[in-house]
C-alpha positions, -999 to +999 in steps of 0.1 A: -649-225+567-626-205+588-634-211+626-600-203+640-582-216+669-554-206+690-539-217+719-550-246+743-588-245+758-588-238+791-626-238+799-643-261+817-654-289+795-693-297+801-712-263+799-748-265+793-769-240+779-802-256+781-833-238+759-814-212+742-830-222+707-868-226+723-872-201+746-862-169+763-889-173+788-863-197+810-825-181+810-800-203+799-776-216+825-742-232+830-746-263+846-716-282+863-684-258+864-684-224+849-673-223+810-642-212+805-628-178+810-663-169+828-642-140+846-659-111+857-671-087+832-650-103+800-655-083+772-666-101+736-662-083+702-691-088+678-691-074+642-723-080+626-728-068+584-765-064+566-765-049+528-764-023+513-770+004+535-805+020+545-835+044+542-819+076+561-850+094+567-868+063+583-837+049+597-825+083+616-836+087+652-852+115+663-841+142+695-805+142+705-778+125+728-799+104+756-833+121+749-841+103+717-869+081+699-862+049+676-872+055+642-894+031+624-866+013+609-845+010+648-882+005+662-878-036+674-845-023+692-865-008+716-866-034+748-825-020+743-826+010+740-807+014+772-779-006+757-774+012+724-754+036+706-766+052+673-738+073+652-752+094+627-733+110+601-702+086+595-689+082+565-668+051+547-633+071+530-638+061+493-607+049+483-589+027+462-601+004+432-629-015+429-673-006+424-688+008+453-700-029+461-671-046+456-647-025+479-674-016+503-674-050+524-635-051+526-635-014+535-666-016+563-639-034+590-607-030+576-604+010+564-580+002+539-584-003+502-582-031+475-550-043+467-547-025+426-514-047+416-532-079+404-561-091+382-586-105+404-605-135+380-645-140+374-653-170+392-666-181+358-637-169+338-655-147+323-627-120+328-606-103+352-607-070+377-579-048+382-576-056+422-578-082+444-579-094+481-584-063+505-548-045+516-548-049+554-563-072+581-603-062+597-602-047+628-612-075+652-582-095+638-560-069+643-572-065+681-566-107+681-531-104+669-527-075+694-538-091+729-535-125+716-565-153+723-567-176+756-604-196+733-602-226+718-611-207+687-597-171+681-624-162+657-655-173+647-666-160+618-707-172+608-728-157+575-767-162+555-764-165+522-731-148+520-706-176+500-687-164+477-651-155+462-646-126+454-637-091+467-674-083+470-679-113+492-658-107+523-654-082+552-629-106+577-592-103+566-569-119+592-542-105+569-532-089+539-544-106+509-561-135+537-601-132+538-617-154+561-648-173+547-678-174+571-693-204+577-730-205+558-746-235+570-755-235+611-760-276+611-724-279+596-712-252+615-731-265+653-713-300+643-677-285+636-678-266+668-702-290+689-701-318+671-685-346+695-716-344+720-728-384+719-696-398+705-677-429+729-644-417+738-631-446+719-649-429+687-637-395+696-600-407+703-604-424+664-617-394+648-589-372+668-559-394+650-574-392+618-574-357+617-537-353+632-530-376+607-540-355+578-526-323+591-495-340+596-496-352+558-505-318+549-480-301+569-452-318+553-466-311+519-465-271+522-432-276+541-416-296+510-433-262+493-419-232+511-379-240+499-395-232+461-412-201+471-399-168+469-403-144+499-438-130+494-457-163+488-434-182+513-451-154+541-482-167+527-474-205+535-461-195+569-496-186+578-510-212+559-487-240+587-496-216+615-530-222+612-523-262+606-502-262+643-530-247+658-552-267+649-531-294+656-527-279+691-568-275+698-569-312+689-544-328+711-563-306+738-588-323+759-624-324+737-646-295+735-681-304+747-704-275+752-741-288+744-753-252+721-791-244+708-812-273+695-816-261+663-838-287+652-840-301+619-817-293+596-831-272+561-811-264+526-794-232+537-789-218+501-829-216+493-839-184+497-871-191+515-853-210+544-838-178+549-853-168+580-849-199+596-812-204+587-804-166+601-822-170+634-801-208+644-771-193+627-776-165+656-789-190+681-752-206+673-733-178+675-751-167+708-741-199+725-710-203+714-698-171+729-720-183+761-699-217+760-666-191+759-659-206+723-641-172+715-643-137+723-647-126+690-673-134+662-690-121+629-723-123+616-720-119+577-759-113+563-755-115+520-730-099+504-722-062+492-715-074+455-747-062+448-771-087+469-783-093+427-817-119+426-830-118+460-863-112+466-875-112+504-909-134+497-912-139+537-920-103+539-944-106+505-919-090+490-917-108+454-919-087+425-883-067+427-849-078+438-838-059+468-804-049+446-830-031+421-853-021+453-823-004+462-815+016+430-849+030+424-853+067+431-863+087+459-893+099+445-901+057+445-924+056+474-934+021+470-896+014+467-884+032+496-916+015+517-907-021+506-865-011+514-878+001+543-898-031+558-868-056+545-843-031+570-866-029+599-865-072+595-827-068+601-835-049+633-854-078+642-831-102+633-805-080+654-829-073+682-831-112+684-794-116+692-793-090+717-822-105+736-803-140+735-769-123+746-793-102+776-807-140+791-774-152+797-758-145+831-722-136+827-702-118+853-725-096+873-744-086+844-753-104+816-737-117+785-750-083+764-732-060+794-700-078+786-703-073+748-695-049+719-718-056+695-711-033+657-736-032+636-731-015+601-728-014+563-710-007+535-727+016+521-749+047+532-776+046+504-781+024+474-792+041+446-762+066+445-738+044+460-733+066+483-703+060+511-721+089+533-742+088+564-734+049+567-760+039+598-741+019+622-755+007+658-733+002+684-754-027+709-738-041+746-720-026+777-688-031+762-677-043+800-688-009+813-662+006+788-691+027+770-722+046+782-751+034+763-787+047+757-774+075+733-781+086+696-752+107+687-743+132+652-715+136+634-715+159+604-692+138+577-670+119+601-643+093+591-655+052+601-618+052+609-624+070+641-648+041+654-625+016+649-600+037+668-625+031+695-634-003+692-595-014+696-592+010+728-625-006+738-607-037+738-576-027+750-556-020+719-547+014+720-541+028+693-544+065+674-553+054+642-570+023+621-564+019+587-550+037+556-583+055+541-581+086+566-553+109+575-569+118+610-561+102+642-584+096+673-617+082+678-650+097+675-655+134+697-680+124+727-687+081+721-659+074+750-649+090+784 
């Protein structure tokens, strides 16, 4: 779990977003005072992950700059197309240790490599890699350390079937060496962030002390630590206390109350056949709490890039191959490529779904998609070869009015670097460079002004 808070809240406490989870028909609304931070035309950061890259040929759009059509795969994006950005031909620097699925998530959002001066262990002991945590932070934590965070939580970082603990497992880094879990199960996760909607204040004052009572006890214990430490894992601990005194500060704050999505009742998130319903309330969550102004910046983590090994997609009558084999048959495997192809037009879905709950929400004098950057990518290009080339990634939301949307746009073996150059100036962390994995500077020739 690694919803992270900073600062104290400063949002207005009672925001209701009423029939967010049941239907888009009637737009949510704010009742009682605006949320928090409900300034004109804020601007939210959303990364969002799906394995392990695409079908080019049926992914690729056709025509050119703003005359274009969806492809097959893009398709259910089409009710925002106006709203979109598709970059064709970037490419992920391969560098560093680690398999093609193991550095690839760490790589997608941080554009620096594997650390290569440790032994990273099997989870079941079963032996060792030659690497471990990623190198450098992910680029939506590095635009948080830049500007700083006014939410009650800085991050918010939500994942389907994506647990895990290893290299392959994690994109969010909010420092070297210091991957940020995402949070798997929406119930747990709408009851962390939500969860104090029909306590007595006499029950939520109770629950508040026994929390700042454990945080003190634990607080003390890595202090009594830090004095045995030498300077390297002492940094570690630092962060380690930060992250106890903000959350320390959060609660000694007023409560958060901000009634999200009914998600209804509650499923086992880690069988595969609740899948669907587990992705749509975890977006449903995520949707709301950026509506509620929860944070500025979130993560949608779908599986992992370690290979995505004994999933089958039986929702889509897909039951006879693994989508991590699916993935590695050849070209010439039109059945393959078909059934690959029907699982990745369900992530647009999935992804069109968000948008349309981020375009009902008024926000500014737009909606809550105009005041968004949404990233959608991979980390890879193509499964079968592994292949860091020609990685699709869909840029979704007005970005604040920062970017002109409605535009499918080629690159011929372009650096990622250059897009997360973008993103932090999008944000307003300028910057000439991102990462360690390219030796260019600037963003990408033509996406900004």
């Amino acid at each position: 779990m690694s919803f992270r808070g900073r600062g104290q809240p400063r949002f207005a406490r009672r925001a209701l977003l009423g029939g967010l989870a049941s239907s888009l028909g009637a737009l949510p609304l704010l009742g009682g005072k605006q949320a928090r931070g409900q300034e004109q035309n804020r601007l939210r950061l959303i990364l969002w992950f799906t394995p392990p890259g695409t079908v080019y040929d049926n992914w690729k759009p056709s025509g050119a700059g703003t005359d274009f059509t969806l492809s097959p795969i893009l398709a259910p994006l089409e009710a925002h197309k106006d709203k979109l950005v598709v970059l064709d031909g970037l490419r992920i620097p391969d560098v560093g240790v680690g398999a093609p699925h193991t550095k690839g998530p760490p790589l997608l959002w941080t554009a620096s490599a594997l650390n290569d001066d440790m032994t990273f262990e099997r989870p079941d002991g079963s032996g060792g890699f030659y690497h471990g945590w990623n190198s450098a932070p992910s680029v939506d934590q590095v635009i948080l350390q830049a500007r700083g965070s006014s939410t009650p939580y800085s991050s918010l970082e939500f994942g389907v079937r994506s647990g895990g603990n290893h290299p392959g497992t994690r994109m969010i880094y909010s420092a070297p060496e210091a991957p940020l879990a995402p949070e798997t199960n929406p119930w747990d996760a709408f009851d962390r962030l939500i969860g104090e909607i029909g306590k007595t204040q006499e029950e939520l004052e109770l629950q508040r002390a026994e929390r700042l009572s454990s945080l003190d006890v634990i607080a003390g214990e890595l202090e009594a630590l830090s004095g045995k430490l030498g300077s390297n894992e002492r940094t570690k601990l630092d962060a380690h206390l930060t992250a106890v005194r903000e959350i320390e500060q959060r609660l000694q704050a007023d409560p958060i109350v901000c009634e999200g999505p009914a998600l209804g009742d509650a499923v086992d998130a880690n069988t595969s056949a609740n899948t669907p319903v587990v992705f749509d309330r975890m977006i449903e969550l995520m949707a709301s709490s950026l509506a509620c102004g929860l944070t500025d910046v979130a993560s949608m983590q779908y599986r992992v890039g370690e290979n995505d090994g004994g999933y089958t997609y039986d929702w889509l009558g897909l039951t006879s191959l693994e989508h991590h084999l699916m993935s590695h048959e050849a070209d010439t495997n039109a059945s393959a490529r078909a059934d690959l192809s029907k699982i990745y037009t369900w992530y647009s879905e999935r992804f069109a779904y968000f948008l349309d709950l981020l375009a009902a929400i008024p926000d500014g004098d737009g909606s809550l998609l105009d005041n968004c950057l949404v990233v959608w990518g991979s980390e890879l290009g193509k499964g079968n070869t592994h292949s860091f080339e020609r990685v699709p990634f869909v840029l979704a939301g007005g970005a604040a009015g920062k970017l002109a949307t409605g535009r499918y746009l080629q690159y011929e073996d372009v650096p990622h670097n250059r897009l997360l150059v973008d993103v932090c100036r999008m944000m307003g962390h300028e910057v000439d460079t991102f990462g360690t994995s390219d030796t260019g500077s600037g963003g990408l020739s033509g996406l900004l002004g």
